[in-house]
C-alpha positions in Angstrom: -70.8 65.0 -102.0 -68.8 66.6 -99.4 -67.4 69.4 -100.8 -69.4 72.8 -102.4 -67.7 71.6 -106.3 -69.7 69.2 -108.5 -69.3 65.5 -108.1 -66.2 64.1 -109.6 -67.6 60.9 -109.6 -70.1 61.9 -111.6 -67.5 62.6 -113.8 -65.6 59.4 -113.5 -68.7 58.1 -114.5 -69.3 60.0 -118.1 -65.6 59.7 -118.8 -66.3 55.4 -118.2 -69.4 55.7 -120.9 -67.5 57.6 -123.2 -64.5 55.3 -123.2 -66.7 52.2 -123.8 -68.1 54.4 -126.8 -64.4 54.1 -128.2 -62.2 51.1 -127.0 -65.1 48.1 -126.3 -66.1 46.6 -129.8 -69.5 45.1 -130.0 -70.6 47.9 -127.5 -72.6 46.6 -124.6 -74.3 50.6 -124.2 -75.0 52.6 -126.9 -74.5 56.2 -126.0 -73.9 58.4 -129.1 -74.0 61.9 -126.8 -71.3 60.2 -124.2 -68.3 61.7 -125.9 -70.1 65.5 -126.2 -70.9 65.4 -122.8 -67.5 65.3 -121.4 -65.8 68.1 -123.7 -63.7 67.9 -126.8 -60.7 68.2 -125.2 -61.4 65.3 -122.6 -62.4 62.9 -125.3 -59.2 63.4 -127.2 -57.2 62.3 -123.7 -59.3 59.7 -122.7 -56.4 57.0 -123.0 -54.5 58.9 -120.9 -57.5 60.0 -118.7 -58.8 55.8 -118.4 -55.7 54.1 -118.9 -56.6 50.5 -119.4 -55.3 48.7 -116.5 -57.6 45.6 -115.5 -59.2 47.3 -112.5 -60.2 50.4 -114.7 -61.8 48.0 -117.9 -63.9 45.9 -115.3 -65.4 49.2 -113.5 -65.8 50.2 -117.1 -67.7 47.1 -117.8 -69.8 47.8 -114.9 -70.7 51.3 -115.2 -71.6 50.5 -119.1 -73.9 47.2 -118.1 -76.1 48.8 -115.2 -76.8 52.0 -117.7 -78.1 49.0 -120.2 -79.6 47.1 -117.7 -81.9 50.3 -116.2 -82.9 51.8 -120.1 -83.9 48.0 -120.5 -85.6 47.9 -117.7 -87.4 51.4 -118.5 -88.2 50.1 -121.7 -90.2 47.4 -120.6 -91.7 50.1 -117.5 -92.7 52.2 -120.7 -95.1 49.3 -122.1 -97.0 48.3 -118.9 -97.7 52.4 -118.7 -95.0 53.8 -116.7 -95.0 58.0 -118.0 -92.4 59.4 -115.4 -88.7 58.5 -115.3 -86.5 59.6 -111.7 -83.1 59.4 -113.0 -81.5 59.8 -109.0 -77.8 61.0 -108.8 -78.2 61.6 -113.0 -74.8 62.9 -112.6 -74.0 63.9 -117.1 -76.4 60.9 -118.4 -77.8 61.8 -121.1 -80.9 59.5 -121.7 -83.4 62.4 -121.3 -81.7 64.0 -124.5 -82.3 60.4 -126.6 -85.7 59.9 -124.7 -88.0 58.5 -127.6 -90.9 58.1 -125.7 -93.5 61.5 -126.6 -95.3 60.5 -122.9 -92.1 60.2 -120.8 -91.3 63.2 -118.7 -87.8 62.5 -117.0 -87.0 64.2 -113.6 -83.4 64.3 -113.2 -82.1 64.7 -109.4 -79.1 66.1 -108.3 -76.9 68.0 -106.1 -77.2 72.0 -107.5 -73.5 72.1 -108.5 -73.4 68.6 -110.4 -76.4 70.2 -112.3 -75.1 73.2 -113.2 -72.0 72.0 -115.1 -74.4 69.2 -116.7 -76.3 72.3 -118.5 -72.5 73.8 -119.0 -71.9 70.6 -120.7 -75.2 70.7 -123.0 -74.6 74.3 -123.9 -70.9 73.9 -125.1 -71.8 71.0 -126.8 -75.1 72.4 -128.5 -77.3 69.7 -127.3 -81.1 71.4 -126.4 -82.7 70.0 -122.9 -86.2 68.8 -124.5 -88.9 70.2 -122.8 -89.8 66.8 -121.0 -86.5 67.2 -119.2 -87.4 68.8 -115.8 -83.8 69.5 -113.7 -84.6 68.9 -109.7 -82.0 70.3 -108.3 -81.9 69.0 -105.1 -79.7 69.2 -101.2 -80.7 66.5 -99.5 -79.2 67.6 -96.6 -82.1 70.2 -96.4 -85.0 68.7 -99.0 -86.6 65.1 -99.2 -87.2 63.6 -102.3 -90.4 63.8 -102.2 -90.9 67.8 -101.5 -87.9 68.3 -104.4 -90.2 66.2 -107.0 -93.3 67.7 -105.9 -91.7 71.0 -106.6 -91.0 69.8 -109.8 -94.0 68.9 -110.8 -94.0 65.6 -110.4 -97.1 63.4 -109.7 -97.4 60.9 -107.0 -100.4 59.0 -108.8 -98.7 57.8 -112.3 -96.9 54.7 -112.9 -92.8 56.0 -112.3 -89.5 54.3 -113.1 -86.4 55.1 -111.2 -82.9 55.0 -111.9 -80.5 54.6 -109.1 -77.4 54.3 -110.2 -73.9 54.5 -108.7 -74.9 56.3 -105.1 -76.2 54.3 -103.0 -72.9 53.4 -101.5 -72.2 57.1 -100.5 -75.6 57.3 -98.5 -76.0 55.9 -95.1 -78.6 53.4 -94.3 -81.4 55.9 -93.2 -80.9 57.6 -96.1 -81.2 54.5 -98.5 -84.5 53.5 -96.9 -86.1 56.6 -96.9 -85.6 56.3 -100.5 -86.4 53.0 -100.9 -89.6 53.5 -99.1 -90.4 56.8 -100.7 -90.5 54.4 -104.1 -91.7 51.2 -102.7 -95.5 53.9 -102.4 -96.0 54.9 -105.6 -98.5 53.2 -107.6 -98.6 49.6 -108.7 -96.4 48.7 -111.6 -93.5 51.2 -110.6 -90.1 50.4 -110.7 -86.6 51.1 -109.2 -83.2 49.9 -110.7 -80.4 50.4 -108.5 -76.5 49.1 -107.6 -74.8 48.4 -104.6 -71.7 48.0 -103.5 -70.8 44.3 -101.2 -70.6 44.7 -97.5 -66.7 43.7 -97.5 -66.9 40.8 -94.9 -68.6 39.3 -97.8 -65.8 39.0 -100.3 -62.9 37.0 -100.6 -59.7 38.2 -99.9 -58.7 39.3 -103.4 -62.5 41.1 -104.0 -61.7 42.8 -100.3 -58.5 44.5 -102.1 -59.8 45.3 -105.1 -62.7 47.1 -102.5 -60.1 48.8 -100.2 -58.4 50.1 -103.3 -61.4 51.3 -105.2 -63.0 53.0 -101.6 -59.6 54.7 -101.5 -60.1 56.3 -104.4 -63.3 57.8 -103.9 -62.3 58.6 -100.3 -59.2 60.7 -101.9 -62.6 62.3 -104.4 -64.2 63.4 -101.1 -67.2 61.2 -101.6 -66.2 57.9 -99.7 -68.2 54.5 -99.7 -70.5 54.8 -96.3 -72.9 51.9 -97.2 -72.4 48.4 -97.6 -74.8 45.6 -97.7 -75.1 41.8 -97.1 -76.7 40.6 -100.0 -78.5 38.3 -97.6 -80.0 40.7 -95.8 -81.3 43.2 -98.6 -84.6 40.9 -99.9 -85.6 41.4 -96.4 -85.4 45.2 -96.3 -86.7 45.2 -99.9 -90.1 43.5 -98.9 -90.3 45.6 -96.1 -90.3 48.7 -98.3 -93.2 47.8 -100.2 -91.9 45.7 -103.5 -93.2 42.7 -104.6 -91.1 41.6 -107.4 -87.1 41.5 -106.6 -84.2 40.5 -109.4 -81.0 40.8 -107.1 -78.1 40.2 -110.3 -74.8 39.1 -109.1 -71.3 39.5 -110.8 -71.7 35.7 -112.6 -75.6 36.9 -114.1 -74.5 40.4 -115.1 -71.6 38.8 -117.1 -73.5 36.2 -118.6 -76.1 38.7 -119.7 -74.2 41.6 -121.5 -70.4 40.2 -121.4 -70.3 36.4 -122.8 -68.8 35.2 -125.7 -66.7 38.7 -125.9 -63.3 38.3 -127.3 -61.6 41.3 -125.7 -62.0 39.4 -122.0 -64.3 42.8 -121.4 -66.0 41.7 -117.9 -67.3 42.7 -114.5 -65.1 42.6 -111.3 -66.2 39.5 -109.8 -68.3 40.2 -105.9 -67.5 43.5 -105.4 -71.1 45.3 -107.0 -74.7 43.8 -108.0 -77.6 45.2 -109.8 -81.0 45.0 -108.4 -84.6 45.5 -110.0 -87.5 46.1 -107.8 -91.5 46.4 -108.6 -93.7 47.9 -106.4 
């Protein structure tokens, strides 16, 4: 964020989940709080607000796949132990409100401002924070991660999934890898799930406009793309952070996991973002 106003992309982002809860038939992520969280009045324009032009379904289709791809993930963290979920950039997700796990405490980290409509949001729509929902408000241009989840309570020694979802492209490197190797030393059997956005020299011609026009956008928001990565390079940068155990999911994977043998054509944009899952 560069502005002092909460992130709009965070909002882009709830408005995306609560579409898919309305115009994508079979669903591919089952939010049933999606639609509260963005207001009443919001979720009776949402065709207007997500009109559905081919560049706004596939970003769709994205947004909805990595939120099912890191709960699956989490689920399967949950079983081999994990008790602490880091929900980075949480924006409005709501997982920590459906959490059904009695042993997961979820530490959600944000900017101050994003935070603070996120409990608007709750409030007006008469959801309850449970009490293993601890907000970390967080400034990273003045706090690590590590001293804001310490604050919170958080404990370095216990088996900790991460959600990283729709940021790392507005960090710079340093940033990234502080955070990546802040992860890559928690106890064996941790986990990170994160996305990231193509470095464009990558892409084809038609994926490096369908970039251009989607970095304009968020340059216009105030939040523009300042990391990009070869997806040769990361593996590389990924051992050298401390994980063990890499899944780097491509455009072709992501599609054949949660999008084949749809009937609506509902699919990812093809290069432009991948999914990653990394074990410590």
């Amino acid at each position: 964020m560069t502005a002092p106003s909460p992130s709009a992309t965070a909002h882009r982002v709830a408005l995306r989940r609560a579409a898919h809860q309305l115009l994508d038939d079979p669903r591919v992520f089952d939010d049933p709080l999606a639609l509260a969280m963005i207001g009443g009045e919001q979720a009776g324009k949402l065709e207007t607000l997500m009109p559905e032009t081919t560049g706004s379904r596939r970003l769709r289709a994205f947004v909805v796949a990595r939120s099912r791809y890191a709960e699956d993930r989490l689920a399967a963290a949950v079983a081999r132990g994990a008790t602490q979920y880091v929900v980075l950039g949480a924006g409005l997700d709501t997982y920590a409100c459906r959490n059904p796990y009695p042993r997961l405490r979820v530490f959600e980290v944000d900017h101050p401002l994003t935070q603070a409509l996120k409990r608007t949001r709750l409030e007006a729509a008469g959801i309850a924070w449970p009490s293993s929902l601890n907000f970390v408000p967080t400034d990273f241009e003045h706090q690590t991660l590590a001293s804001a989840l310490q604050t919170a309570g958080f404990q370095k020694d216990e088996i900790t999934f991460f959600s990283w979802l729709g940021v790392m492209p507005y960090l710079t490197e340093q940033a990234a890898m502080a955070t990546l190797a802040f992860i890559g030393s928690m106890p064996a059997g941790s986990e990170a799930v994160f996305d990231y956005a193509v470095e464009r020299s990558s892409l084809c011609v038609n994926e490096q406009l369908a970039m251009d026009a989607l970095a304009s956008r968020v340059a216009r928001a105030g939040e523009p793309f300042r990391l990009l990565i070869d997806p040769r390079a990361l593996r590389g940068m990924l051992r050298a952070a401390g994980f063990h155990t890499v899944e780097d999911l491509g455009p072709v994977e992501i599609d054949r996991m949660y999008f084949e043998g749809r009937t609506d054509g509902l699919r990812i944009d093809a290069g432009l973002w991948h999914l990653v899952s990394v074990q410590v």
